[in-house]
Backbone as numpy.savetxt, mean C-alpha at the origin, in Angstrom:
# Nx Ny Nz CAx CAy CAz Cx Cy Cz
-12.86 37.25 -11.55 -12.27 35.94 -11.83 -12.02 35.21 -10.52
-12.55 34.40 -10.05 -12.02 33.15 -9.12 -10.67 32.93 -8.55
-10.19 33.16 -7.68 -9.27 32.68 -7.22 -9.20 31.25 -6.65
-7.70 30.77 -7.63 -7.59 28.99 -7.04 -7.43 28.97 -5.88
-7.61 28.13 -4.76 -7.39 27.82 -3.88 -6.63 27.12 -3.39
-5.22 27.27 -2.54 -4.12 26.55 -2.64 -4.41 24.59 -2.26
-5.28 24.56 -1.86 -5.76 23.20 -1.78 -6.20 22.51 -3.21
-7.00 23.41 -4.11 -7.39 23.20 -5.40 -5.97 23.08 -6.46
-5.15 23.53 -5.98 -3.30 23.09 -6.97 -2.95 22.39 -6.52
-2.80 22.06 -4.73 -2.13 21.23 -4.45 -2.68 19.58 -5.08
-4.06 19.56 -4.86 -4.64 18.34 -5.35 -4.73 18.19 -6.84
-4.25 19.25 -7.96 -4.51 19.25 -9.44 -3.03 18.79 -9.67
-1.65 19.36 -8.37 -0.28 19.06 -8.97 0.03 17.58 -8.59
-1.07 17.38 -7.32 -0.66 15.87 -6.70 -1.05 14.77 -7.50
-2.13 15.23 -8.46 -2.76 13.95 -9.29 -2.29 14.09 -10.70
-1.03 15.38 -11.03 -0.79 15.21 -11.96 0.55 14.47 -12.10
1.42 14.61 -10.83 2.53 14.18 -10.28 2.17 12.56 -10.30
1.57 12.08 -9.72 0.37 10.61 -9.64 0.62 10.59 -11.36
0.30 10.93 -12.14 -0.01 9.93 -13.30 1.21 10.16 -14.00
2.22 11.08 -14.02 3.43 10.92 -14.63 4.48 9.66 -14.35
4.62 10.03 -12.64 5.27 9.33 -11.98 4.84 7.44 -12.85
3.25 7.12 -12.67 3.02 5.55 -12.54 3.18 5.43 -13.70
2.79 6.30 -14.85 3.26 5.97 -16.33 4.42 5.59 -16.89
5.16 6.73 -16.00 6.52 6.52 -17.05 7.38 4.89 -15.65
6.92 4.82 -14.93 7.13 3.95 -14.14 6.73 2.31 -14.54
5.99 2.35 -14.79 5.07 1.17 -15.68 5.78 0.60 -17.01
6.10 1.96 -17.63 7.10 1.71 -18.76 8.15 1.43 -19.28
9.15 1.86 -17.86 10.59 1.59 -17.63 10.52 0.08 -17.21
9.24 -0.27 -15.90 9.33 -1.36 -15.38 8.92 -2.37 -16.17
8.29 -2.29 -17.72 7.65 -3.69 -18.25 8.41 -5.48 -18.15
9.48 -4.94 -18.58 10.26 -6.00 -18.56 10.85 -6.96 -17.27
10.90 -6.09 -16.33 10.77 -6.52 -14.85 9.40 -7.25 -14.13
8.20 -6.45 -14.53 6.97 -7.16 -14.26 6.55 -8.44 -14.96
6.57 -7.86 -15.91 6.54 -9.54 -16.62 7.51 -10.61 -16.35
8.35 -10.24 -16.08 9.87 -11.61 -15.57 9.12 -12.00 -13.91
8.48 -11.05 -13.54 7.99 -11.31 -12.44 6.39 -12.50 -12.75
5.50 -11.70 -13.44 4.46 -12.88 -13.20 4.99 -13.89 -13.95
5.84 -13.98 -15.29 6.19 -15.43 -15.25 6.54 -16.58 -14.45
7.68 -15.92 -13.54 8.09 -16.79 -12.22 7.05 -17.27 -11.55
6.00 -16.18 -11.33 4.95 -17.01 -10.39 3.96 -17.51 -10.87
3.67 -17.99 -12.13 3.08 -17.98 -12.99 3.51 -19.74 -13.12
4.68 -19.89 -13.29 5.29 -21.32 -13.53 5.18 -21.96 -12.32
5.42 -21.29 -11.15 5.62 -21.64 -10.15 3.95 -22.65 -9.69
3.40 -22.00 -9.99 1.49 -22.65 -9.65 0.75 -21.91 -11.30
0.36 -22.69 -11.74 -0.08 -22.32 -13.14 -1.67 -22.27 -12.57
-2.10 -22.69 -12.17 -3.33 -22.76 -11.90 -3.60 -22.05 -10.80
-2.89 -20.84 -10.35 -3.64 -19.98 -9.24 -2.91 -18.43 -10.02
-3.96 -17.58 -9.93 -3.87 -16.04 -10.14 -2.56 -15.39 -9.88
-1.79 -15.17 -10.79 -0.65 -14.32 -11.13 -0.69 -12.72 -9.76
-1.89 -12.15 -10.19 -2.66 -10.76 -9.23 -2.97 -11.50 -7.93
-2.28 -11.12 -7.04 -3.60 -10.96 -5.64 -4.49 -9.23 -5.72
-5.56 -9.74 -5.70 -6.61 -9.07 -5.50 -7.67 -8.89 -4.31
-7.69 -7.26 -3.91 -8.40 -7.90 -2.94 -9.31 -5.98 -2.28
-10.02 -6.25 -1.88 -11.42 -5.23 -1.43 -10.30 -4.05 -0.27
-10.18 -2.76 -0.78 -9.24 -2.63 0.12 -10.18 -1.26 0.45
-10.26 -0.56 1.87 -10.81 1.09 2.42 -10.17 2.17 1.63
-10.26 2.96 1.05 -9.79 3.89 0.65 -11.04 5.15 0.68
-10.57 6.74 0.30 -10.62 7.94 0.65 -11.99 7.75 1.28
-12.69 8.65 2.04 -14.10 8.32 2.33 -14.58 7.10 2.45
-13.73 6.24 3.08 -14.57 4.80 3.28 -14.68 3.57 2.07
-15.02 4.47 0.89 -15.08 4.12 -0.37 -14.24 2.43 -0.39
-14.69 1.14 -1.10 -13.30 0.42 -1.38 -13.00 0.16 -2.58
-12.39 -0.49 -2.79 -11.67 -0.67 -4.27 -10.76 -1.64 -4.31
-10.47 -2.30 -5.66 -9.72 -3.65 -5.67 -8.34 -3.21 -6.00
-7.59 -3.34 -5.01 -6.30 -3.41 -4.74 -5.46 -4.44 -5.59
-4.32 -4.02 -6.72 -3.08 -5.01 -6.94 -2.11 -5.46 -6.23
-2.02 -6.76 -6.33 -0.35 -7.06 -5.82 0.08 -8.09 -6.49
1.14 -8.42 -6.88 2.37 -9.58 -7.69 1.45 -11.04 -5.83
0.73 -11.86 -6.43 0.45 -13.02 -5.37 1.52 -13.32 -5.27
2.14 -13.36 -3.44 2.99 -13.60 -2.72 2.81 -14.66 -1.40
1.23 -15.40 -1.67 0.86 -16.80 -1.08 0.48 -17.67 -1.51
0.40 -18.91 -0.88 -0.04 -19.89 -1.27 -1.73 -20.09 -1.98
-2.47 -20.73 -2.22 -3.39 -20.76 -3.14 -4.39 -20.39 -1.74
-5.93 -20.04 -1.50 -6.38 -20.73 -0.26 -6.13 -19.42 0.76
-4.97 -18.98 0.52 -4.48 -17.66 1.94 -5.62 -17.54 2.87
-6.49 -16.75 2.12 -7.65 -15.40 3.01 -8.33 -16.98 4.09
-8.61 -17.81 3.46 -9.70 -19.29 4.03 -8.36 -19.93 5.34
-7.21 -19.26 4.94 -6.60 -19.60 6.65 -6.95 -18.15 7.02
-6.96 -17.43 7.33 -6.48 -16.17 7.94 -7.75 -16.14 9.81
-8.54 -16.16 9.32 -9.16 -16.93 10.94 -8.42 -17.53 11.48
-8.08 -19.14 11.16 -7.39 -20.28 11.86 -5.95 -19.40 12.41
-5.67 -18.74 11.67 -4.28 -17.81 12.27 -4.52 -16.21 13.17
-5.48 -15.99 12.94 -5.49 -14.92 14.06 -5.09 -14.68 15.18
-5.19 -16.18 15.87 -4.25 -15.79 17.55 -3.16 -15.06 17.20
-2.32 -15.65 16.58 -1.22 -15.39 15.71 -0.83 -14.44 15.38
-1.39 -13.39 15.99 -1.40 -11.82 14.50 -0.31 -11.27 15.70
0.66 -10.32 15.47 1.46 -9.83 15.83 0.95 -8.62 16.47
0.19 -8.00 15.96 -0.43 -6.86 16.00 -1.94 -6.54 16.84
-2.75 -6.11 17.04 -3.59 -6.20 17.49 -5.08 -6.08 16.15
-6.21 -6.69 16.83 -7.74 -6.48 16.35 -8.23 -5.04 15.90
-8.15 -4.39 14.85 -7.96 -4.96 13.52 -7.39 -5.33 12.69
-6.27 -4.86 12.93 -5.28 -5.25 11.91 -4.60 -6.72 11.91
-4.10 -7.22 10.82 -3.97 -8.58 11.02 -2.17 -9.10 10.21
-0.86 -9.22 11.58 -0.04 -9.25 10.70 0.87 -10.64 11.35
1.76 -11.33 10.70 2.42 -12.61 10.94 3.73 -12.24 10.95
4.46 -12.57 12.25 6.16 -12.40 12.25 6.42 -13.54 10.46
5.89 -14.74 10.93 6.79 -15.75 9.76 5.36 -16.68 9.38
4.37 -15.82 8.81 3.16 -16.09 7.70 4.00 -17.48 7.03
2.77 -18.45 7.17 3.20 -19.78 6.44 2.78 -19.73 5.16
1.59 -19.11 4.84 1.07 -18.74 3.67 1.98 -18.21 2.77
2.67 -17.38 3.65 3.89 -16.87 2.38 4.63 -18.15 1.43
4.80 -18.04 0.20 5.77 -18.91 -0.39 6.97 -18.21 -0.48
8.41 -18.83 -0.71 9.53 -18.62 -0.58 9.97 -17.51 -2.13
9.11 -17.18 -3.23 9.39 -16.09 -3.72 8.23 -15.07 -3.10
7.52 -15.27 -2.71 6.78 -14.49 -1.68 7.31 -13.69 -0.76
8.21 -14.21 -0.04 9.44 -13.72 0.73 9.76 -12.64 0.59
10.37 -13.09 -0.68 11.55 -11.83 -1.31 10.94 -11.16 -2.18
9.66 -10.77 -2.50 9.04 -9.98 -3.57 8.44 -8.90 -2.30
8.46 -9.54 -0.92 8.07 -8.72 -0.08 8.71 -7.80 0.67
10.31 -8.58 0.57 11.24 -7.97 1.68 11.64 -7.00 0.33
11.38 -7.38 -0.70 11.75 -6.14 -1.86 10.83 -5.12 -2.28
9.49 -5.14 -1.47 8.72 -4.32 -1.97 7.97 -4.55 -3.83
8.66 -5.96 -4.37 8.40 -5.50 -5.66 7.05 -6.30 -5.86
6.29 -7.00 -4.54 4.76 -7.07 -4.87 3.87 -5.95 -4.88
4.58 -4.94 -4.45 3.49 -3.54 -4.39 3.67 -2.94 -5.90
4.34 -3.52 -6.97 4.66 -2.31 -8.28 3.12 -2.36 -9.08
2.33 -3.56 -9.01 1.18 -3.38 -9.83 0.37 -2.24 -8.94
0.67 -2.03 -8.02 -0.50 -0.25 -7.45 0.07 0.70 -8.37
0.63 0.65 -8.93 1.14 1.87 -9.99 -0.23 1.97 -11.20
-1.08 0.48 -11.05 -2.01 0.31 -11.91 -3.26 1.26 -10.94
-3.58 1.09 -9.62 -4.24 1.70 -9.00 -4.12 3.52 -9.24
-2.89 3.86 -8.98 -2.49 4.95 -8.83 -3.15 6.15 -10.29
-2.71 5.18 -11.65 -3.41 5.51 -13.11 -4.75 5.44 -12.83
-5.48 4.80 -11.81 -6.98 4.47 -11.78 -7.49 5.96 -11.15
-6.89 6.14 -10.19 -7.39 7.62 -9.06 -7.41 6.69 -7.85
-7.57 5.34 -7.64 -7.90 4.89 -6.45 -7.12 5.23 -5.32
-5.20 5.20 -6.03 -4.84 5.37 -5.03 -3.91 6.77 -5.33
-3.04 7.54 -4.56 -1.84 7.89 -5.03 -0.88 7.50 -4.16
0.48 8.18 -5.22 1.88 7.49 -4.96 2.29 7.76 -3.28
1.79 8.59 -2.46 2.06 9.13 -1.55 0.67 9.15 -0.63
0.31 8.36 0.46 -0.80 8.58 1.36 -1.15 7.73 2.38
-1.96 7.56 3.12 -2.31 6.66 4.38 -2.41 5.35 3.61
-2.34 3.90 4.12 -1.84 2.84 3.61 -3.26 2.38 3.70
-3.93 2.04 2.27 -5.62 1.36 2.62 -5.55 0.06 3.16
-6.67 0.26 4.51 -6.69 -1.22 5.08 -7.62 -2.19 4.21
-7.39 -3.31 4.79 -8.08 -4.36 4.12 -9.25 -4.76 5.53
-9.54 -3.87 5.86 -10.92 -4.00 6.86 -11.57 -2.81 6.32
-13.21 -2.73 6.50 -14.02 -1.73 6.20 -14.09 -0.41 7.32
-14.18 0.43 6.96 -14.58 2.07 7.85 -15.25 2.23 9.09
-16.43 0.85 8.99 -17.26 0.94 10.46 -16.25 -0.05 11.12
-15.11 -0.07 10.93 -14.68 -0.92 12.15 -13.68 0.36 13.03
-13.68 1.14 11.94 -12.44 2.57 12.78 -13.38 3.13 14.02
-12.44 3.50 14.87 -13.29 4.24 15.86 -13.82 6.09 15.08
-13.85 6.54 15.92 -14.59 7.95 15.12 -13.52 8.93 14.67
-12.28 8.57 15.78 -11.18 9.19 15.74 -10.10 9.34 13.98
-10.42 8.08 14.19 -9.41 7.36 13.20 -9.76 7.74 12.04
-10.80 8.05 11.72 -11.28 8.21 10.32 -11.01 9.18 9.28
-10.15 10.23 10.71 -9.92 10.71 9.81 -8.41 11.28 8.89
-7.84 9.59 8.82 -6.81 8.98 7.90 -7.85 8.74 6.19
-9.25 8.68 6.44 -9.97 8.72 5.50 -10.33 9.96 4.42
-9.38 10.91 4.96 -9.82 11.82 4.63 -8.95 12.35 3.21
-7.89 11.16 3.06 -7.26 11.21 2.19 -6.83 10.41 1.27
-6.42 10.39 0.20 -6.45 9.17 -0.95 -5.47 8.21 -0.53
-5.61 7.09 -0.33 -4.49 5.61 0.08 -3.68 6.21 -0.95
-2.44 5.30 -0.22 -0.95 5.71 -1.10 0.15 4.51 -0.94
0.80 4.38 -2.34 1.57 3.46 -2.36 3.09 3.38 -1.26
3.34 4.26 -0.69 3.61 4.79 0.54 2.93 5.52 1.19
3.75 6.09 2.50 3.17 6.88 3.55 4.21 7.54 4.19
4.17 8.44 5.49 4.88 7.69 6.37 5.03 6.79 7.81
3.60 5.91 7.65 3.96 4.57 8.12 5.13 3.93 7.80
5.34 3.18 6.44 6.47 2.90 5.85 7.99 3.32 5.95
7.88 4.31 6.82 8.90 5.20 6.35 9.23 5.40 8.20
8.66 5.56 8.94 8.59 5.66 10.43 8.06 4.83 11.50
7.23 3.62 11.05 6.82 2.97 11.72 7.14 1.36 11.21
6.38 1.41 9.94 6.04 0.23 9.92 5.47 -1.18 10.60
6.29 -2.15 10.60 5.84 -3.22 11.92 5.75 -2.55 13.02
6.33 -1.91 13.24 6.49 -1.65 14.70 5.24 -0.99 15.54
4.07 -0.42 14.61 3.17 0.46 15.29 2.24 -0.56 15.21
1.05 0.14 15.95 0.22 -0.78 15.67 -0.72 0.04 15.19
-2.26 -0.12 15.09 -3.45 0.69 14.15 -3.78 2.04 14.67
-3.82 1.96 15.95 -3.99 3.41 16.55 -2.53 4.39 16.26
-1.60 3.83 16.95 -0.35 4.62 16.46 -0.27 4.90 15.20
-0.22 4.07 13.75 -0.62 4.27 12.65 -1.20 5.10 12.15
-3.07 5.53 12.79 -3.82 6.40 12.44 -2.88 7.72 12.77
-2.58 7.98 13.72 -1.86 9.34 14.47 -0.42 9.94 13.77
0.25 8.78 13.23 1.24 9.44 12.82 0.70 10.19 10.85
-0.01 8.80 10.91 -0.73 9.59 8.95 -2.01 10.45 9.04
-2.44 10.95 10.24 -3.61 12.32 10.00 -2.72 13.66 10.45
-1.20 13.28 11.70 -0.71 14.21 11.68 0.35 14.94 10.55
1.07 13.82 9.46 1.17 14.28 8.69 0.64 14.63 7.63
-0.39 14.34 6.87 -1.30 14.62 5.97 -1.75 16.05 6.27
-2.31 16.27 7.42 -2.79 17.68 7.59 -2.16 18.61 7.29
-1.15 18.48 7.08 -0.31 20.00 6.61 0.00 19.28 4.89
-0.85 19.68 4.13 -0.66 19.18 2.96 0.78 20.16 1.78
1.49 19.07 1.32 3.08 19.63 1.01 4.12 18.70 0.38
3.71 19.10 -1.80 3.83 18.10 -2.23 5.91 17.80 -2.30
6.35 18.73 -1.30 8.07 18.55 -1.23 8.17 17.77 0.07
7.37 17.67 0.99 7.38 17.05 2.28 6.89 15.53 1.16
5.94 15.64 0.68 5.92 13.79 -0.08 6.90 13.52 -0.96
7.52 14.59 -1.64 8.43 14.16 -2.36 9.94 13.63 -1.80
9.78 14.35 -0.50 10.92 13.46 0.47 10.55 12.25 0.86
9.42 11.44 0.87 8.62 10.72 1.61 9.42 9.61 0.60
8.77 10.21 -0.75 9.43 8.93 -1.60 10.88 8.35 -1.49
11.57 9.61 -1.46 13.04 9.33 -1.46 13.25 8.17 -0.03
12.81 8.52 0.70 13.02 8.24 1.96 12.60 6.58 1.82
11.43 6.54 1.21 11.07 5.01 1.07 11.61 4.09 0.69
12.74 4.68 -1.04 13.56 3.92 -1.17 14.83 3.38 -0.46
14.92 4.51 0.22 16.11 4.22 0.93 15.89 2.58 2.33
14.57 2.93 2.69 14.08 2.28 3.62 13.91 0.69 3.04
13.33 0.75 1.56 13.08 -0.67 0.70 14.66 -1.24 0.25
15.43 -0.58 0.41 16.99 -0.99 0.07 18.13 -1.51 1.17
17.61 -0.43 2.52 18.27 -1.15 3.53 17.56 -1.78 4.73
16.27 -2.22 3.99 15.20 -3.29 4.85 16.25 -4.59 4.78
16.38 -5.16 6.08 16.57 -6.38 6.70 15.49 -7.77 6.41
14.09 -6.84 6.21 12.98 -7.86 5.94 12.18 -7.84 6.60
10.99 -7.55 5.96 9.86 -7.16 6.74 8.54 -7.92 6.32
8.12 -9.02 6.29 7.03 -8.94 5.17 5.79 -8.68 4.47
């Protein structure tokens, strides 16, 4: 008879943990999400409730990413004209005080509650609840090093989120999520989560 392989449970308990968690999460949250796209919904009737958008995940692979739209109509068609602008360095692309943002934009951000539709990702396999944060640039732009943050499924956290955040930039980023990932340890993520909330509750504002 075969012996499992502790990598073969860890990834059967992590994706089973993944679909409990976004289900019963989805279910508690209905009434909250919907109060949510209504607001933004009234707010511009004529632009997409979802931001959607092409995001890197495991192996390079991409996939269309959810979020509660937290800009103006148009966003991505500035994002050139604003690049000097980026806080951060080439590739990554981030704004101390993004004009694009609208003013419930703001606060759906400094609350984390534009990230709750990845719970839809998470039911998909694209992403799970716990992993390196998928960029919104493609794989041939990583150096050779970096890639291998690819080596694991994007996650609605990390601990970027949780240890860095703004503050790192893409290289630091890669280093802190391949050094923790490698020791795979679904009580080390299950602190991750805890830890996140704590971090989404006594955020100052980040966006």
């Amino acid at each position: 008879m075969p012996i499992e392989s502790p990598g073969l449970r860890y990834r059967a308990c992590k994706r089973a943990l993944d679909v409990a968690v976004a289900s019963a999460a989805l279910l508690v949250l209905t009434p909250l999400l919907v109060a949510i796209a209504l607001i933004i919904w009234v707010q511009d009737p004529r632009a997409p409730v979802l931001f959607r958008q092409r995001r890197t995940g495991k192996g390079g692979r991409t996939f269309q990413l959810f979020k509660f739209r937290t800009m103006v109509r148009d966003a991505d068609a500035m994002k050139e004209e604003l690049r000097a602008l980026s806080a951060v360095a080439w590739p990554d692309f981030r704004l101390v005080d993004d004009p694009r943002v609208s003013p419930l934009g703001r606060f759906l951000r400094r609350s984390s509650l534009d990230e709750l539709p990845q719970l839809i990702n998470v039911l998909r396999g694209d992403m799970s609840l716990v992993g390196p944060r998928p960029t919104s640039f493609a794989s041939d732009t990583y150096l050779t090093w970096q890639t291998g943050r690819l080596d694991y499924q994007p996650g609605l956290t990390g601990p970027w989120q949780v240890y860095g955040r703004s503050t790192l930039d893409f290289a630091e980023r890669c280093r802190l999520e391949i050094a923790f990932f490698r020791r795979p340890s679904l009580l080390r993520e299950l602190g991750l989560i805890v830890r996140t909330i704590g971090v989404v509750f006594g955020r100052t504002g980040v966006a």
